[in-house]
N, C-alpha and C positions, 0 to 999 in steps of 0.2 A: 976553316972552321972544323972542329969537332964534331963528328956523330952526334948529335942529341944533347950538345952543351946547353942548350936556349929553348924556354918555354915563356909565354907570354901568361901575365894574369890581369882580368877586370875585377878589380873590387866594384861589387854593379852597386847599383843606385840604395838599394834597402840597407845594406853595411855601412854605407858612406851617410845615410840621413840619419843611423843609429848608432852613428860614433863607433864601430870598427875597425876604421882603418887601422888607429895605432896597434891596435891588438892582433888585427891579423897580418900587417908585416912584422909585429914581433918575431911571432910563431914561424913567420917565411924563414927570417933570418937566425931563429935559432935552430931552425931547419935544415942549415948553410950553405941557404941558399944567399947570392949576390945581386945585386939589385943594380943593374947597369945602366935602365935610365927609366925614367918616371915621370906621369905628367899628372895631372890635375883636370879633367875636362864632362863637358856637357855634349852626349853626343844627337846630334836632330835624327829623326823619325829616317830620313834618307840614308846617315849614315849609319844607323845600325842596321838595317835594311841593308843594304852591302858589305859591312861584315859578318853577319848572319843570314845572307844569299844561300848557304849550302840548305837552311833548314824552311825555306820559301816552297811552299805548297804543303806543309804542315799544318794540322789542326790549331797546333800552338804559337805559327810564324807570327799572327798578329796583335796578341800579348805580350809575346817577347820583344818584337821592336817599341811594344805600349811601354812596356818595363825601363827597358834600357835605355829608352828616351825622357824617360820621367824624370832624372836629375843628376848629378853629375857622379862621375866614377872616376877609380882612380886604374891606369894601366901602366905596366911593370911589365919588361923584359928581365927574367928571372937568370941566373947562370952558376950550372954544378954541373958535375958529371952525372949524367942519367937524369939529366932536368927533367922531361917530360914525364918519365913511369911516378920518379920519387912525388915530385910535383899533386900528380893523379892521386897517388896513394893521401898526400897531404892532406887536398880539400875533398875527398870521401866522394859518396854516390850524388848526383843530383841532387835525389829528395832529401834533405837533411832527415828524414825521420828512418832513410834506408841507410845513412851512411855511420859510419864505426865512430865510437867514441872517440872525442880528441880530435875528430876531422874539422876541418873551416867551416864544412856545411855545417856539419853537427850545433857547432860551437855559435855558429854566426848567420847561418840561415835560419830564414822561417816559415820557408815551404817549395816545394819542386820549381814553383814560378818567382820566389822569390828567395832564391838562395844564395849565398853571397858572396860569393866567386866564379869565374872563367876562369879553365886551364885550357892550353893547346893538346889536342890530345894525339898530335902525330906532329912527325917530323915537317914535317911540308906545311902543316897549318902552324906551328910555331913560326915557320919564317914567314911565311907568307901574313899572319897576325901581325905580326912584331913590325914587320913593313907598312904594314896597315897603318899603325900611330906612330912611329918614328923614322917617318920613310927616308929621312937625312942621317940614318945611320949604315952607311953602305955595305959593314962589314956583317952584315946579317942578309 
């Protein structure tokens, strides 16, 4: 595999119950970015609690698994060269109201705890994420 070919993204629960999905895999794929495999899913209180393990003893740990077990999301194994920087710069800062015009947050969140995308933000959590949902795809 390539240096930093693969980034993973959650379209979280508030885009997905607001009708953004089409809109912000648009913007992914006019981004050119490739979309190598995708699912559809509802994830329980347990399982975002263990993909969001790293941010456990946080003020925020227990809204965010509130959040992201509220309803169903969509994740995306992304692939360009330089997936994860281009990626980051795409969906902007956390708080949509800190991040740059034209950003995913910007565009499609509507506040730091519900903004409406996941990116991997390093090499090791892109694979390790991406394993997370598609763990039958080996070559990641």
């Amino acid at each position: 595999m390539e240096k930093n070919r693969i980034t993973l993204t959650l379209i979280k629960p508030y885009a997905v119950e607001h009708g953004f999905v089409g809109p912000i895999l648009a913007r992914i794929n006019e981004a050119g970015f490739r979309i190598s495999a995708m699912k559809y899913l509802k994830l329980s209180s347990t399982e975002a609690a263990r993909f969001y393990f790293s941010h456990q003893g946080t003020s925020y740990f227990e809204r965010l698994i509130a959040f992201m077990s509220s309803g169903p999301i969509v994740a995306a194994i992304l692939e360009k060269e330089d997936a994860i920087a281009d990626f980051r710069a795409l969906i902007g800062a956390t708080d949509p109201k800190n991040a740059g015009e034209g950003t995913l947050r910007k565009l499609f969140g509507a506040s730091i705890e519900h903004n409406a995308v996941h990116g991997s933000d390093s090499e090791e959590n892109a694979i390790r994420e991406s394993n997370f949902f598609f763990s039958h795809l080996e070559r990641f």
